[in-house]
One Martini backbone bead per residue (centre of mass of N, CA, C, O) as a GRO file, in nm:
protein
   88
    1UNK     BB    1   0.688   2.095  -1.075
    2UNK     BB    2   0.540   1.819  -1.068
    3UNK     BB    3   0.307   1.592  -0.993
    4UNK     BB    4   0.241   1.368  -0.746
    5UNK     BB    5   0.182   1.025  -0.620
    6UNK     BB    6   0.084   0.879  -0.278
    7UNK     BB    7   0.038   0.636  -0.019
    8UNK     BB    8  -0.197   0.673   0.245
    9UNK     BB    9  -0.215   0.510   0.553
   10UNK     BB   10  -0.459   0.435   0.758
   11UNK     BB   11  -0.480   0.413   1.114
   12UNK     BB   12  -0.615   0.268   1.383
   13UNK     BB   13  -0.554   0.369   1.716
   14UNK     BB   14  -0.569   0.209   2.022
   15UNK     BB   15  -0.789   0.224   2.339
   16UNK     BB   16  -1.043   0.263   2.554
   17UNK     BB   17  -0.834   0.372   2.813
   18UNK     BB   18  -0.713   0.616   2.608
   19UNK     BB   19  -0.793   0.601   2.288
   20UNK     BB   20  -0.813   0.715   1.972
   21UNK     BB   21  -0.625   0.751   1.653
   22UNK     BB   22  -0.505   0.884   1.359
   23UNK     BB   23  -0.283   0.709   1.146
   24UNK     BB   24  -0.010   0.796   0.911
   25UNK     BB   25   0.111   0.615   0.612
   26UNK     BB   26   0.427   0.584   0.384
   27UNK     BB   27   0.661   0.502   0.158
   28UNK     BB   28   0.717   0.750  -0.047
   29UNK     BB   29   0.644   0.703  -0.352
   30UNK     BB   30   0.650   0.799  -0.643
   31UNK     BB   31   0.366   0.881  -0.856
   32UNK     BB   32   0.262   0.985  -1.189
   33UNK     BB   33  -0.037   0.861  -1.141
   34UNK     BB   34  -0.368   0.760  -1.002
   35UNK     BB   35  -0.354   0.464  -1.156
   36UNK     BB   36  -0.072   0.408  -1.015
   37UNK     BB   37  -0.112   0.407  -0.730
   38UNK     BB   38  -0.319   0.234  -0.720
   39UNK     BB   39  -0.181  -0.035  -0.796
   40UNK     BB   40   0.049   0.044  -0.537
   41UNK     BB   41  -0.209  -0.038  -0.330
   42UNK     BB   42  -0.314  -0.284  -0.417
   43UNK     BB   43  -0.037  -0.501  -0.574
   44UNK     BB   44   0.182  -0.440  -0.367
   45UNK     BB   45   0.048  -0.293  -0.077
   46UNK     BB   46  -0.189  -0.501  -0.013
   47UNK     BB   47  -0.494  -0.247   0.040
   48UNK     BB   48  -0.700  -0.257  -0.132
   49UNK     BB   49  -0.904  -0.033  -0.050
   50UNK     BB   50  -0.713   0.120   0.209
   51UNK     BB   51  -0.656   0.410   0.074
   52UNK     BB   52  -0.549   0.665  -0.002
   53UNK     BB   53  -0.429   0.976  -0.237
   54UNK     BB   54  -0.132   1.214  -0.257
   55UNK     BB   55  -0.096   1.548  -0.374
   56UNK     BB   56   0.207   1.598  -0.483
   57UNK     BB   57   0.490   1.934  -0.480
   58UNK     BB   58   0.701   1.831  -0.377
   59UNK     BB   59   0.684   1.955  -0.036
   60UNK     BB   60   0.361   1.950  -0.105
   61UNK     BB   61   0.066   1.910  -0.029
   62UNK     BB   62  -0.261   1.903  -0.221
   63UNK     BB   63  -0.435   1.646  -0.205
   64UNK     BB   64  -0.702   1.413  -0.112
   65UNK     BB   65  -0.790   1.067  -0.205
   66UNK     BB   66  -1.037   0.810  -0.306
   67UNK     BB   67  -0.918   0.731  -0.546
   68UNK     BB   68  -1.150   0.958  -0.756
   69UNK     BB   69  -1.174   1.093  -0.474
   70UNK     BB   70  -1.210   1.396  -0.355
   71UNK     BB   71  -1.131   1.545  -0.063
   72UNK     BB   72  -1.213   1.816   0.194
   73UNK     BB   73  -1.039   1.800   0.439
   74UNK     BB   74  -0.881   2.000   0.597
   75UNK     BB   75  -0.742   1.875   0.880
   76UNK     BB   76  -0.662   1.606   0.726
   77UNK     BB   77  -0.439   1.743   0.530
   78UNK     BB   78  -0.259   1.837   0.794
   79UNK     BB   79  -0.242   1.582   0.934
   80UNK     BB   80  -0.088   1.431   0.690
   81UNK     BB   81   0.138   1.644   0.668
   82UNK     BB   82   0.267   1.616   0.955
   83UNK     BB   83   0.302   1.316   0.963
   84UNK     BB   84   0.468   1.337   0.643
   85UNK     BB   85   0.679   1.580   0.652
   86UNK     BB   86   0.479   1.810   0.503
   87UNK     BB   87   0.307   2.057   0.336
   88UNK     BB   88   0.096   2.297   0.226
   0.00000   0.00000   0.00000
């Protein structure tokens, strides 16, 4: 399988007295290259560059990046995995 790339938008949700978390959220199009997300996040789903790409192989999350930029958390990349019902 090739890999493709999706739109991974995070979101800080809470409030001062629980506590705030990051969630993460995709529309779950599949597109088939960098340049390609970055304007389905852009002109689509307008969220100016507040948004993630993440690089999926069938259902493994491949790695995470901001725009041209490879991101390398570890933690990050668990987060996003489980929480968008991917595999690492």
């Amino acid at each position: 399988m090739t890999a493709e790339y999706l739109v991974v938008t995070p979101r800080i949700e809470g409030n001062p007295e629980i506590g705030y978390d990051t969630y993460y959220y995709s529309d779950n199009k599949r597109l088939y290259d960098v340049p390609c997300a970055i304007r389905h996040g852009v002109v689509v789903l307008d969220q100016s560059d507040d948004f993630l790409i993440g690089k999926v192989d069938g259902k493994r999350l491949v790695s995470l990046q901001w725009m041209e930029r490879v991101r390398d958390d570890p933690d990050e990349l668990a987060d996003v995995a489980e929480q968008l019902g991917l595999n690492l």
